[in-house]
N, C-alpha and C positions, 0 to 999 in steps of 0.2 A: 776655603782651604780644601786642596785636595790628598788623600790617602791611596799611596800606592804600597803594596811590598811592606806596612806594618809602619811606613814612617811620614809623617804630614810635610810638604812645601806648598807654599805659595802659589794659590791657583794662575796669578803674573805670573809665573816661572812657563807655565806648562799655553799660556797662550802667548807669549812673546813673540815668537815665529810669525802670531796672524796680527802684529799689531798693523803693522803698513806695508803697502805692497815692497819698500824699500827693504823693506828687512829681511835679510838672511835665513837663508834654516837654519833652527838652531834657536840657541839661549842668547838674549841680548845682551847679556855683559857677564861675566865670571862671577863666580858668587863670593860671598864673603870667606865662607867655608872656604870651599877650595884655593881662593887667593893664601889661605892661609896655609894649609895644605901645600901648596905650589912652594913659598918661602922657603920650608924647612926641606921638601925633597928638592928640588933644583941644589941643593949643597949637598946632603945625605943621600941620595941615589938618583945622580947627576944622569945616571943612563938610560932609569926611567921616564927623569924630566925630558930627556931628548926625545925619547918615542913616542911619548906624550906629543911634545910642540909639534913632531912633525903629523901627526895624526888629522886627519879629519874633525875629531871630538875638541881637541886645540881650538881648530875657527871655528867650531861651531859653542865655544863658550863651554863646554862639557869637562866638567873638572872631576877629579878625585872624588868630591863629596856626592856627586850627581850619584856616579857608578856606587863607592862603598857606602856610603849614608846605610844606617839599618837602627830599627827600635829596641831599645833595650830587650824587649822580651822575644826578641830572636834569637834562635840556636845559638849562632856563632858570632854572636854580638858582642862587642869588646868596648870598652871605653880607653880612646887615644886620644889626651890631651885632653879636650873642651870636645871632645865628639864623640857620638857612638857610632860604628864602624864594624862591617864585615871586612873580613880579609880576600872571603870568598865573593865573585863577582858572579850571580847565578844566571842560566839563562831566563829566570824569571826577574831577575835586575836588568836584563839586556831588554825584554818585552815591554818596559817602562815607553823604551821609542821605538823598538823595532819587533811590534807584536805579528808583524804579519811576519818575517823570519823565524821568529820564535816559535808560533804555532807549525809550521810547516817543517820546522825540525824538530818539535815533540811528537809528531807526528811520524817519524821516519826509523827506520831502524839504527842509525847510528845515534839516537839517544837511548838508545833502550840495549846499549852494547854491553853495560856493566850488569846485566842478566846472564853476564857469561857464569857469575861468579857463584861454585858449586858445580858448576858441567863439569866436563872429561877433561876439558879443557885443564881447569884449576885443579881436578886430582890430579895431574899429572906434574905441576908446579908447585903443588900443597906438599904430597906425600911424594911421586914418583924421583924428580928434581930436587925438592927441594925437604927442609923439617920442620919445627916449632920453636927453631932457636930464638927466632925476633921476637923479642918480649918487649911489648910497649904500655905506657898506659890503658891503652885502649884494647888491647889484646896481652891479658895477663897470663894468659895460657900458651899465649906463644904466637905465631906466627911466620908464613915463610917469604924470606928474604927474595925466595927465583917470583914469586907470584904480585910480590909488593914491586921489585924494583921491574917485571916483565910485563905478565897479562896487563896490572893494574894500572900501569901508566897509558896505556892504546884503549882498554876498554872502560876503564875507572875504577875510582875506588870507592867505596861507602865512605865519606868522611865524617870521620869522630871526634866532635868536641869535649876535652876532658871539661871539667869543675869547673877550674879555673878561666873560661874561654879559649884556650891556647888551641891550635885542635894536634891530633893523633900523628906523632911524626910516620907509623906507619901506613896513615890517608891522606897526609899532606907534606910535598907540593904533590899536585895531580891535576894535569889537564885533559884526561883520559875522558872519552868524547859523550863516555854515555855516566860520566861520575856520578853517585848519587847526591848530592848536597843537602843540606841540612836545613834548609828550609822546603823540602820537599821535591824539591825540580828532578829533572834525571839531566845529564850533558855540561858541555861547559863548550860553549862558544869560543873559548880561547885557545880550544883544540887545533881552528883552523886559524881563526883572527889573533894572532899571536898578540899578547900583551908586549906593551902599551899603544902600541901605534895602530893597532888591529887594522893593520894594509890588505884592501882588496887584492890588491897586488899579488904580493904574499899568499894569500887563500887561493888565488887562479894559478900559482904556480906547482908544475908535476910534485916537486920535494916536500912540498906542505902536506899531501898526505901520503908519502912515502914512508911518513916517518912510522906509521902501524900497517899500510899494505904493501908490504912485501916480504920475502923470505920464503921457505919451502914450501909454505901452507898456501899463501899467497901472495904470488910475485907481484902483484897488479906493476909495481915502479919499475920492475924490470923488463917486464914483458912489455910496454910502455917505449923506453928508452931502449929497448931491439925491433921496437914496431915501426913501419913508415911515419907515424906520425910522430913519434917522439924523436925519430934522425931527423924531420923537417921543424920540428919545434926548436932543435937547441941550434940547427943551422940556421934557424932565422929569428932568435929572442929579439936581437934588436928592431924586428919587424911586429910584433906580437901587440904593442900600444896596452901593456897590461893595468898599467895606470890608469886607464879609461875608464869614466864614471859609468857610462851604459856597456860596453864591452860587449855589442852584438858582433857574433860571427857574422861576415860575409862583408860588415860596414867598418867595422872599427879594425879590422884585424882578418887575416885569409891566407897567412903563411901555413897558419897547424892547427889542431886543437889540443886542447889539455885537457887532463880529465874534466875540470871544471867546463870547459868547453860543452861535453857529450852530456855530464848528468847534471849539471846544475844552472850555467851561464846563459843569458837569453839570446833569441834568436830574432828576429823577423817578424816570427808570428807566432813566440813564447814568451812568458815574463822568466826570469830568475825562481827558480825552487832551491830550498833549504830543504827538503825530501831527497834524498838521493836516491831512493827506488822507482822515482815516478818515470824515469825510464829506462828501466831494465825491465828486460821479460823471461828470463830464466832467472830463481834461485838459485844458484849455484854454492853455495855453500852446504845445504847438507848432503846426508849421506846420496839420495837420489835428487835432484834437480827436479825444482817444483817452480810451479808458477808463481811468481808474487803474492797474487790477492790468497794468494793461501796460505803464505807463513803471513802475511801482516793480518789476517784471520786468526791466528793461531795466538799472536800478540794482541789483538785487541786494538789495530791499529785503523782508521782513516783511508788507508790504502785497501781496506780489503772490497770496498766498493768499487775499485777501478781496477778495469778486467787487463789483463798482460797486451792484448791487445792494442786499446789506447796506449800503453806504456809503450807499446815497439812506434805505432803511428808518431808519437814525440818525440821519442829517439830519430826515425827515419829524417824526420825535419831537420834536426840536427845534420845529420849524414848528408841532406840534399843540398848542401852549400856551398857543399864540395865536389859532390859527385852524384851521376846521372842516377836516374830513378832506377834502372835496369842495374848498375853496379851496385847499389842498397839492396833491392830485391835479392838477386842474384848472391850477395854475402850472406844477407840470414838465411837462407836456403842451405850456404854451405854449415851455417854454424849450428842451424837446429840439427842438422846429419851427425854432428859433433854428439850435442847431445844426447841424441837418441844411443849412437854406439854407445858413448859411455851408462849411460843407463841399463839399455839391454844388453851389453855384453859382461861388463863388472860389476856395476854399483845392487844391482837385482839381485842376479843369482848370487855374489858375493854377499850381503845380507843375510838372503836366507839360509845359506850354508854357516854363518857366524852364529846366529840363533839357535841352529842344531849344535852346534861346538860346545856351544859356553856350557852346556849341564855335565859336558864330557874334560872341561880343561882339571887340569890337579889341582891346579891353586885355584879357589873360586873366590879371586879379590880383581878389581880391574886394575887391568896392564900387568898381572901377574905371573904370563906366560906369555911366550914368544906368539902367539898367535896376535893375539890381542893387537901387539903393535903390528904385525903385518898387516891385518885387516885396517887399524886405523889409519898406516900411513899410504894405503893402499887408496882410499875414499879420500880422506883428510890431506893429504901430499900430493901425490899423483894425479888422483885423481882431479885434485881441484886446479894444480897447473894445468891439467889438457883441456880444461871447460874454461879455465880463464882466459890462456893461452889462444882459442879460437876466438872468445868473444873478442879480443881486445888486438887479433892479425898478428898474434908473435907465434911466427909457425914452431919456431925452437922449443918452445915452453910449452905447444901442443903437442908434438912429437917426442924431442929428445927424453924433454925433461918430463912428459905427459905422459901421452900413451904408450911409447917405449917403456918406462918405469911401467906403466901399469899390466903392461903383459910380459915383463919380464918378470918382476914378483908375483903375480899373480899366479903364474905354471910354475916357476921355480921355486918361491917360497911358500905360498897361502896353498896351493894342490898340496905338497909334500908333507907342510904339518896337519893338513887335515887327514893324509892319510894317515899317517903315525894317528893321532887321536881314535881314527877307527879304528888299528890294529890292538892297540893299548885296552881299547874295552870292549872291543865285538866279543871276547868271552870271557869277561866280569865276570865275578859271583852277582855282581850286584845287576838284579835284573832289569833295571831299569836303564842303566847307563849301558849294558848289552841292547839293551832294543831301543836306547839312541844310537849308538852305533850302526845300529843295522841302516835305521833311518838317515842320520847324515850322509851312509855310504849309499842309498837309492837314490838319494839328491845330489849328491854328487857323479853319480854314475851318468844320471839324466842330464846334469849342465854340461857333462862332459860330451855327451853324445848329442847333444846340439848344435845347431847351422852354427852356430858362433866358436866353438870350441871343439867341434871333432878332427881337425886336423890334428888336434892335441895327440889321438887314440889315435892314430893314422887312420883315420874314417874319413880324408876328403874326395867331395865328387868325384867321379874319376875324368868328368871332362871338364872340372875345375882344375883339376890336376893336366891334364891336355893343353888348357890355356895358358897354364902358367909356363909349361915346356917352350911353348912356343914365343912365349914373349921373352923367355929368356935367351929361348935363340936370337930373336933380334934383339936383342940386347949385346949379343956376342957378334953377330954382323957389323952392328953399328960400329965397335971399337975395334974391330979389326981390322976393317977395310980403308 
């Protein structure tokens, strides 16, 4: 007998696969369990039995009882019928057969997404958006309706089993990617392999993870589908062979790629990762864009032994299947230029001028002044469209929706209320927030009079100013003649 996950099968079960070379991967016949199981849903949730049969797990003999089977003395272990059963399907129920996936995505930061819960993020769907009215078993004090039915379906929720086994209607249903589950795990696999048919298919396609990246903060799906690759992706789906078991770029398929393509699907001379950061080399999500091996440092992560480096070298492979060495090169050239502007010209001095603010704002609660949200959605919004926007060639979403946004609030909104904040207390009684004042205003005076912002003060070069005469002359030749 062998124990996996707290519950004993059949050590037959677990070597069928190697009995003859004739045999299948997989379970050599359905088990009793599940034949039993199968009966009553093929009549009672006829739609699951369909996603089921058409599934892979189908021919490979893979039933119901395989995936839920659980030990009595599991969290969320229930007794249905003549069985005891999770409802939940963990990624540590998945690792039973597909432990080399499963390590490779506890490993990555999309299982470790329900760490959002507590950030800026969640005060702002807790208290800002939302209240305490959702009152469940499991949160007798309350809970908010914007943060259960928003954040926690993309990032997870903590799921809570009441007494009874039943679990927390405020934690469940949830296939929020970084969930925490109740037998310890973090993520749920059925984020991307949607139950019950869990279609490779399906996981390779742009919508599957559209359904949490995109919107102000981040477009990924839309910058995506305005990008060359996403007009040549939907212009040529029927060419794409997404149903393909190996689904290498360059052999199985060379109309497009999909995201799945750039960070996860194999190549030539890559296997498949369930890490989705092993090839990105900007962080781009917080406030200043860092290197990988240093937020997966920060977390505790696997990745922090492997330098951004190798991560661009894997990506680039990816990139070279389509396109010469020189057009690879030649784009992360343009794109690190991305991120350095955004770094030194906002994300920095922006910062440290927020840091001098906050001992000076009235309300000292977050997001409790106008400031607040213009800095956030300045870093948070903006800014992270024009970093996403270059990495992923949606010039729109770098521009319009990006750097445009960022230097339009950035001088018209975030300059103006930090000057009010300085006026408001440069002569306080209170002598402290007087000589923050003083301070915010010499840090400010300083970003202002720098290479990057003095045109602000009309302090630009004057044979910057020369060049731009003249280019705008020809610019007026051009359309006139």
């Amino acid at each position: 007998m062998f124990k996996v996950r707290n519950w004993v099968i059949p050590m037959v079960v677990l070597v069928a696969a190697q009995m003859s070379w004739g045999q299948t991967i997989g379970l050599r016949e359905l088990s009793d369990q599940s034949r039993e199981c199968v009966d009553c849903h093929k009549k009672e949730s006829r739609a699951l039995y369909q996603q089921w049969g058409e599934s892979k797990h189908y021919r490979g003999n893979v039933g119901c009882f395989e995936c839920h089977a659980a030990d009595k003395k599991d969290k969320d272990a229930i007794r249905h019928y003549d069985q005891t059963i999770s409802v939940i399907v963990s990624p540590k129920d998945c690792a039973k057969c597909h432990s080399k996936e499963v390590e490779e995505f506890l490993g990555s930061h999309h299982s470790k997404a329900a760490r959002i819960l507590g950030s800026l993020d969640n005060v702002l769907a807790e208290v800002v958006e939302g209240n305490s009215a959702f009152i469940t078993p499991g949160f007798p004090e309350g809970n908010s309706a914007a943060a259960v039915s928003g954040c926690w379906q993309c990032h997870g929720s903590q799921i809570k089993v009441l007494p009874d086994g039943k679990l927390d209607p405020a934690t469940w249903p949830n296939t929020g990617i970084g969930r925490l589950n109740p037998d310890g795990s973090e993520g749920s696999c059925a984020a991307c392999h949607s139950r019950h048919s869990f279609s490779a298919a399906q996981a390779r396609h742009p919508d599957t993870c559209g359904k949490c990246h995109l919107g102000p903060d981040h477009p990924q799906k839309e910058i995506y589908e305005s990008s060359k690759h996403g007009i040549a992706f939907f212009a040529n789906i029927d060419k794409m062979n997404m149903d393909s078991a190996k689904w290498i770029v360059g052999e199985d398929y060379s109309a497009a790629p999909t995201c799945a393509t750039c960070h996860m699907s194999a190549t030539k001379d890559q296997d498949v990762t369930h890490d989705i950061g092993m090839r990105i080399s900007w962080n781009n999500r917080p406030v200043i864009s860092v290197r990988p091996e240093l937020s997966d440092a920060k977390m505790g992560l696997p990745g922090q032994n492997v330098p951004w480096q190798t991560r661009r070298a894997s990506m680039k492979d990816v990139c070279t299947n389509c396109h010469n060495q020189t057009w690879v090169d030649n784009f992360y050239i343009q794109y690190d230029a991305l991120i350095e502007l955004y770094n030194e010209k906002y994300a920095k001095p922006g910062k440290d001028l927020y840091a001098l603010a906050v001992p000076l704002r009235k309300n000292q609660v977050k997001f409790g002044n106008k400031i607040d949200f213009i800095w956030f959605e300045l870093w948070h919004h903006e800014g992270r469209r024009a970093r996403h926007g270059a990495s992923m060639m949606g010039p729109d979403y770098t521009h319009w929706h990006g750097t445009y946004d960022l230097g339009k609030n950035f001088y018209t909104e975030y300059v103006p209320e930090l000057r009010e904040l300085i006026e408001d207390n440069l002569h306080s009684k209170d002598a402290a927030k007087a000589e923050g004042a003083k301070k915010l205003q010499a840090k400010l005076t300083e970003i202002l009079n720098s290479d990057n912002h003095k045109w602000f003060v009309g302090k630009m070069d004057p044979a910057e100013v020369e060049r731009r005469k003249k280019a705008a002359a020809e610019f007026k030749a051009r359309y006139t003649n």
